[in-house]
C-alpha positions in Angstrom: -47.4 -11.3 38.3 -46.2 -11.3 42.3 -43.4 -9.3 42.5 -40.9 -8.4 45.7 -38.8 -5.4 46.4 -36.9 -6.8 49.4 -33.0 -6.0 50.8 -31.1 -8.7 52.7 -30.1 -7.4 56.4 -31.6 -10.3 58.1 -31.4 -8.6 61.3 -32.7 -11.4 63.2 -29.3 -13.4 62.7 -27.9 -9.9 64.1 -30.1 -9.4 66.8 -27.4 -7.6 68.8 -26.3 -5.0 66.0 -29.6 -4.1 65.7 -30.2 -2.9 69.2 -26.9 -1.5 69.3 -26.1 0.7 66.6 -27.7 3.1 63.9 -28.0 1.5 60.3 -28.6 3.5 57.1 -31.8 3.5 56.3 -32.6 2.0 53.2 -34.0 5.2 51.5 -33.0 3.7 48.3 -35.4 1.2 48.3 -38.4 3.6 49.5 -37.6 5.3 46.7 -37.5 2.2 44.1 -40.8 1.3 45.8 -42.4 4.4 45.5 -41.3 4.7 41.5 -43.0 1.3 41.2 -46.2 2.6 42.6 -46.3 6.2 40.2 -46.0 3.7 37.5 -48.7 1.5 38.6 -46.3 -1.7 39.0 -47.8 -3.8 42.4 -45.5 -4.9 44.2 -44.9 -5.9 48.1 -42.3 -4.4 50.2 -40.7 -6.0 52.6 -37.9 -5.0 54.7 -35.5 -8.0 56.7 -34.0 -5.8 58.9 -36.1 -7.5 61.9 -36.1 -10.6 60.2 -34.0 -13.9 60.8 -33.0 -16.0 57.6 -35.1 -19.6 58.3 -38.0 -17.2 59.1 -37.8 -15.0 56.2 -37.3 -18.8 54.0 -40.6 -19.7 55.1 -42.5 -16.3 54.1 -40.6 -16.8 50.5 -41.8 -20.7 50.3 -45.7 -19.5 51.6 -46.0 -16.8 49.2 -44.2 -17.7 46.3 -43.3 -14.7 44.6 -42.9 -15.1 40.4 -40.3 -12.0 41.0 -38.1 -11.1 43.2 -36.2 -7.7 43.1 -33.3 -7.7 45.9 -31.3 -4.9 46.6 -28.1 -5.7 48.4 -26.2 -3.0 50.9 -22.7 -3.0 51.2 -21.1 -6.4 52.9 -24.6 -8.7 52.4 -23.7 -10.9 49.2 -22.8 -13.9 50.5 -26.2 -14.3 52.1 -27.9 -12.8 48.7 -26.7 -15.6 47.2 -27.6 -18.1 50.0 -31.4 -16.8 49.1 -31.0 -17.3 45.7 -29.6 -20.7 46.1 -32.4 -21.7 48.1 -35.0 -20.8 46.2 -33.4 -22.5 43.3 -33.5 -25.5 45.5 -37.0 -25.8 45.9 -39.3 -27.2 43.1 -41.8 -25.3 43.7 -39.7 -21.7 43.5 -37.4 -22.7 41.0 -38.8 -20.5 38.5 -38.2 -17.4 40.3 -36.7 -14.7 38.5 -34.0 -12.8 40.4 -33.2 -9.1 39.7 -30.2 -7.7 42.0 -29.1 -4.1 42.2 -27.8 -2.1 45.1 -24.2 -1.5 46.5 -23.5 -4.9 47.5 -23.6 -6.1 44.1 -20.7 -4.1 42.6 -18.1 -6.0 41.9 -20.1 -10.0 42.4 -21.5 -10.4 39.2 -19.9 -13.5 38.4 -21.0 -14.8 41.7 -24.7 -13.8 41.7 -24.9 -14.8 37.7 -23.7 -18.2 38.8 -26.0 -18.4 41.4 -28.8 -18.2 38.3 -29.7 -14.2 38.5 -31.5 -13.1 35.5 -30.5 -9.2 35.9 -28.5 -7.2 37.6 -28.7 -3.4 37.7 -25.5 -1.6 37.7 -27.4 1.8 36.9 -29.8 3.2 40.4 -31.8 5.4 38.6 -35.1 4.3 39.7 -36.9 5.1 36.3 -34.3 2.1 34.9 -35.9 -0.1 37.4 -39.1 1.0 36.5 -39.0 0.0 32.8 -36.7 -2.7 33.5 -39.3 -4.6 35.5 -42.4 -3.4 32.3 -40.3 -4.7 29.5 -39.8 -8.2 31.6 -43.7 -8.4 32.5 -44.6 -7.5 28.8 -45.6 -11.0 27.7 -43.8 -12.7 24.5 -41.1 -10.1 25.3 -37.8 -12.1 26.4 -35.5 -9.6 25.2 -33.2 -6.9 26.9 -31.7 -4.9 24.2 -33.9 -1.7 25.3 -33.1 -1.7 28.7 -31.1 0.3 30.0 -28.2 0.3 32.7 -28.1 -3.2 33.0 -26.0 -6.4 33.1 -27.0 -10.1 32.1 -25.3 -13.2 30.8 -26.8 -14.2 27.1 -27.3 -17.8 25.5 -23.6 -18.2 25.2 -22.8 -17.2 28.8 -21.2 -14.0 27.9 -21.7 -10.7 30.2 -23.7 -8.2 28.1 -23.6 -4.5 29.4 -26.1 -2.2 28.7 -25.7 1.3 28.7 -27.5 3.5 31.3 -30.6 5.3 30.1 -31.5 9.1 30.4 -32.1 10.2 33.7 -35.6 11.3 34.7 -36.5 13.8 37.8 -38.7 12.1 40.5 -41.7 14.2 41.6 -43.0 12.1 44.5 -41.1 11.7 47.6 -40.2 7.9 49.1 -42.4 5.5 50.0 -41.1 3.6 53.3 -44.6 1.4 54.1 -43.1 -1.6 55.2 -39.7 -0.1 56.5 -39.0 0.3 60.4 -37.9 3.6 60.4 -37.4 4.3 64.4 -35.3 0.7 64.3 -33.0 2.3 61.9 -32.9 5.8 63.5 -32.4 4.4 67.4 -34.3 7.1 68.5 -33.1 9.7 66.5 -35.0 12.3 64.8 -32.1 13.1 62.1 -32.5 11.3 58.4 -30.5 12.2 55.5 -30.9 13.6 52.4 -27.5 12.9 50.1 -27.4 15.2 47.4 -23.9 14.7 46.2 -20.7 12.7 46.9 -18.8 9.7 45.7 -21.1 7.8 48.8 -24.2 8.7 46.7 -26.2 5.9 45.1 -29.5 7.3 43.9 -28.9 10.8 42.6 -30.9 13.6 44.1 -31.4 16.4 42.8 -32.4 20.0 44.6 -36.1 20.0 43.4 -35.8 16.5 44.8 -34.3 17.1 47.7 -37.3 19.6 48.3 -40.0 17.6 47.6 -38.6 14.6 50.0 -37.7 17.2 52.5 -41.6 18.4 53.0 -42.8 14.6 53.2 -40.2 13.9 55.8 -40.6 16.9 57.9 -44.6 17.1 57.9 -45.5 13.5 57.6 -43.0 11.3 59.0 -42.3 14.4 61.8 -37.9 13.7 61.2 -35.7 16.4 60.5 -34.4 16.7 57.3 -30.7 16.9 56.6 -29.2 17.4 53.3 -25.8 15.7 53.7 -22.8 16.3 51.5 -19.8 14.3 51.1 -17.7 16.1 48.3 -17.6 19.3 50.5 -15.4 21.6 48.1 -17.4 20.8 45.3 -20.9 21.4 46.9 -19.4 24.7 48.2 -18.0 25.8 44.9 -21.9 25.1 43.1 -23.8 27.0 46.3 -23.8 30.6 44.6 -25.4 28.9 41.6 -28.4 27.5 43.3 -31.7 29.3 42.4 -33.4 31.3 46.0 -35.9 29.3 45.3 -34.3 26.3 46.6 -32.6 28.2 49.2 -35.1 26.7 51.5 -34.0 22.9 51.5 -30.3 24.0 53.0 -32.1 25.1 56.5 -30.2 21.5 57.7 -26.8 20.7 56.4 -24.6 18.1 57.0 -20.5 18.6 55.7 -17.2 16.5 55.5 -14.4 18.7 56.5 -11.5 16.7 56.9 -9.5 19.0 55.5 -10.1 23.0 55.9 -12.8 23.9 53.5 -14.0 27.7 53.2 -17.6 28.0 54.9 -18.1 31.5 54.1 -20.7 30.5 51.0 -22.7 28.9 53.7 -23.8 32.1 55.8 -25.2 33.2 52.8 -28.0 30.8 52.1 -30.5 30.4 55.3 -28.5 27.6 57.0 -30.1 27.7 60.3 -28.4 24.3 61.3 -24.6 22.9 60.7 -23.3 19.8 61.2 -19.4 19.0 60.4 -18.5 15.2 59.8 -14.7 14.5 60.2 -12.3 11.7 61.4 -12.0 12.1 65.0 -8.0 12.6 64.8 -9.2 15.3 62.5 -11.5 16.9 65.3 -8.7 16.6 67.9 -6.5 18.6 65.8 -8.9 21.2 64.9 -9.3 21.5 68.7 -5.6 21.8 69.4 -5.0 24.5 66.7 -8.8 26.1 67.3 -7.8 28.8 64.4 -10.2 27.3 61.7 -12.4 25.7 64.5 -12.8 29.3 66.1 -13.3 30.9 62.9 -16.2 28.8 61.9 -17.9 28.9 64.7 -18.3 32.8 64.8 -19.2 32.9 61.3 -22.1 30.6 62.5 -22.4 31.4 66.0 -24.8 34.7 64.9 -27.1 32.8 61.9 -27.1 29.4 63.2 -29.1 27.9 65.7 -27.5 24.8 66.2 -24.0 23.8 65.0 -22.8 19.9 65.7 -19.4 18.6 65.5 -19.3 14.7 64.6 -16.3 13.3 64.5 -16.1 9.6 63.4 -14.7 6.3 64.9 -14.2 3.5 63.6 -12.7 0.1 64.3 -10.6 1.1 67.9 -11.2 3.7 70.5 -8.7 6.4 69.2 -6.3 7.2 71.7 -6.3 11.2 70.5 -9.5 11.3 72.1 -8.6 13.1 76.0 -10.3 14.2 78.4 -8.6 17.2 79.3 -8.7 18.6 75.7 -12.8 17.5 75.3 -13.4 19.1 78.9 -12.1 22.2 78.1 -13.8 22.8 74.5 -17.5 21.5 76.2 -16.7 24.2 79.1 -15.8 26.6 76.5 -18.4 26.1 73.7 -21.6 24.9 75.5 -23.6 25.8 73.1 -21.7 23.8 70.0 -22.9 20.0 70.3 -20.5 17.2 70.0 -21.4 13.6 68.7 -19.2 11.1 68.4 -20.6 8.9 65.2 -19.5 5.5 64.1 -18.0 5.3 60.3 -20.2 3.9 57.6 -17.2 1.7 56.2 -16.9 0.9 59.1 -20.6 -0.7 59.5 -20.6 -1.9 55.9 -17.2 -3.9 56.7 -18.8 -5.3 59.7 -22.2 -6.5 58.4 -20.2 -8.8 55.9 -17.5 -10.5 58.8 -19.2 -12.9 60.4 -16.4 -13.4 62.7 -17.8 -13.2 66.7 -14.9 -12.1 68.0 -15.0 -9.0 65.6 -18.8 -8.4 66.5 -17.7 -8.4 70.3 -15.2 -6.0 69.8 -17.6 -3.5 67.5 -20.5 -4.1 70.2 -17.7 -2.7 73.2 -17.3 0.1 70.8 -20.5 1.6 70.4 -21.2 1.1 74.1 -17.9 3.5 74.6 -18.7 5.6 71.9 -22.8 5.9 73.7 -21.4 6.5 77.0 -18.7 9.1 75.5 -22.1 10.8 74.5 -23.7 11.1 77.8 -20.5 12.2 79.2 -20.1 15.2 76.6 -24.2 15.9 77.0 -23.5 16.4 80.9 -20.9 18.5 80.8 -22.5 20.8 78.0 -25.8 21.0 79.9 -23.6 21.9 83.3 -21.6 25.0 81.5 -25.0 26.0 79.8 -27.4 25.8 82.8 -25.7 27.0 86.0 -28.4 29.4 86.6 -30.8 26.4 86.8 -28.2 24.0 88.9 -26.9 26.5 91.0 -29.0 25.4 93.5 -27.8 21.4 93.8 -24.3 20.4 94.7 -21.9 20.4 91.7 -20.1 17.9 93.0 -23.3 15.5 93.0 -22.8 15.7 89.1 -18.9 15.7 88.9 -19.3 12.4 90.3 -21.9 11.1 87.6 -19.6 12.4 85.0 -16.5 10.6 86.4 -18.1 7.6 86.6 -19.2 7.9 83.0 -15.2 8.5 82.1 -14.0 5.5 84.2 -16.8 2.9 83.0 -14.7 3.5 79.1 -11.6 2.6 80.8 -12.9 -0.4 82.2 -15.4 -1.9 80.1 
């Protein structure tokens, strides 16, 4: 039996967003895939990010896959069920069966089941994927009372939930043949590891965590973050964490938008920080500097790098001045500052379909790059003067000015 794993981006209908800004990368789906392979299940992957909708059409019509596994991200339902529609409308694809999972379908059941989906899988354990997609290709075998963590509609067109099914520890890392990682990471080297969190889809585990952490670093050559949401509960569970896997917290990504205690960190060999707040957050820690300060001495002595990212979303945030930002970057040259945009944010965005929206959000992330070379100038001016002391200063005040007045104009 053919069978897809695809998601539904279609980022050739978004051509713009795409070269613009950083997407998640859909390490879910690498991970579904690569649970399909350890099981011996063949499959194709095939990612849509770089794909527009009447093109991606045609691929479905030319191949004509008997199943079709689509995992929706947050905001991309309407055109799920577009697909699903479609392929019902054809005579020749008419029988293809339709099993939905992912974020985006929380919440749509009705709408995808009307749109003729056989399954939908409320439950992201990969291993319930896994023998989901065996009991449906065992033949004479059109029952679903053993599956686990799913929902479908029976004879009578009532919503049956099944309940999820024991969870089982991966041992092989992602498989992302077929995914565009550098269109995803815009250049970036950083990929993200979530270990725990109410943003957390697949749950990953610290053997886990290791295991995808060595494939990433020595084959896909990215640095490995292990990013946590739920900040005071992660801390709290730190001095219970064997030595053993001591090793995978050498890059950690927080939330600290309120005023967590980061002592627990210096213990483990954390040789890399990176605090995720709202930006009005950030600006406040830099007006009171007492928690601010105090982290970054605990830090300054066992970590190499420590990263500030605060988050924007929707506006340019009128907290954000550059008195305030030019003094910290003269100050702290050595503490990096990236200005992020919010994954609500992105997820809201990818479902409008509004231009005047996408204009706005497109203005944005130009601000929000530019913002970024300005901060990256001024760092590598207070940390470098040995090297620049040479070349007018002024030649580079002028750059950075003109950074500063092309956000008040554009």
């Amino acid at each position: 039996m053919s069978l897809l794993l695809t998601n539904t981006y279609f980022g050739g209908n978004n051509r713009k967003l795409i070269e613009t800004i950083r997407l998640p990368l859909p390490r879910e789906m690498a991970i579904y895939s690569a649970a399909m392979n350890q099981s011996g299940i063949r499959h194709t992957l095939y990612d849509t990010l770089l794909v527009d909708w009447v093109s991606f059409k045609q691929y479905l019509f030319t191949q004509r896959f008997e199943r079709i596994c689509l995992f929706l991200p947050k905001g991309t339902v309407e055109m799920a069920v577009e697909m699903i529609r479609y392929v019902r409308a054809e005579e020749e694809l008419k029988n293809t069966s339709f099993v939905v999972m992912g974020p985006g379908a929380v919440g749509y059941e009705d709408d995808l089941f009307d749109a003729s989906v056989s399954v939908i899988l409320y439950e992201s354990n990969e291993h319930t994927l896994v023998s989901l997609i065996q009991i449906l290709q065992t033949p004479f075998n059109p029952f679903l009372d053993q599956a686990k963590g799913i929902k479908f509609r029976n004879i009578l067109g009532k919503m049956i939930t099944q309940p999820v099914g024991e969870r089982v520890m991966r041992d092989y890392p992602p498989d992302f043949q077929g995914i565009s990682i550098k269109k995803y990471l815009k250049g970036s080297l950083d990929y993200l590891i979530h270990i725990s969190g109410p943003q957390v889809l697949l749950s990953t585990s610290p053997e886990e965590a290791l295991i995808e952490k060595h494939y990433v670093e020595k084959v896909l050559g990215l640095n490995a973050w292990i990013s946590i949401d739920d900040t005071n509960d992660f801390l709290s569970r730190l001095s219970y964490v064997p030595a053993t896997h001591a090793q995978i917290f050498s890059h950690i990504m927080l939330r600290v938008d309120d005023k967590p205690n980061l002592s627990p960190l210096a213990k483990i060999n954390c040789t890399a920080l990176a605090l995720r707040c709202n930006v009005n957050r950030f600006f406040e820690m830099l007006s009171e500097l007492g928690y601010l300060s105090e982290s970054i001495q605990m830090f300054s002595a066992s970590t190499t790098t420590l990263r500030f990212m605060p988050e924007i979303a929707y506006e340019w945030p009128a907290s954000i001045t550059l008195k305030t930002l030019y003094g910290f970057c003269k100050q702290h040259p050595e503490i990096s500052i990236q200005l992020v945009s919010s994954e609500q944010c992105l997820a809201e965005l990818w479902e409008t379909s509004d231009r005047n929206t996408l204009k706005k959000y497109l203005r944005l992330s130009r601000k929000i790059e530019k913002m970024n070379q300005y901060i990256q100038t001024l760092q590598l001016i207070a940390s470098e003067n040995s090297k620049w002391k040479w070349i007018k200063p002024s030649y580079y005040m002028a750059h950075i000015r003109g950074f500063y007045q092309s956000l008040t104009t554009s």
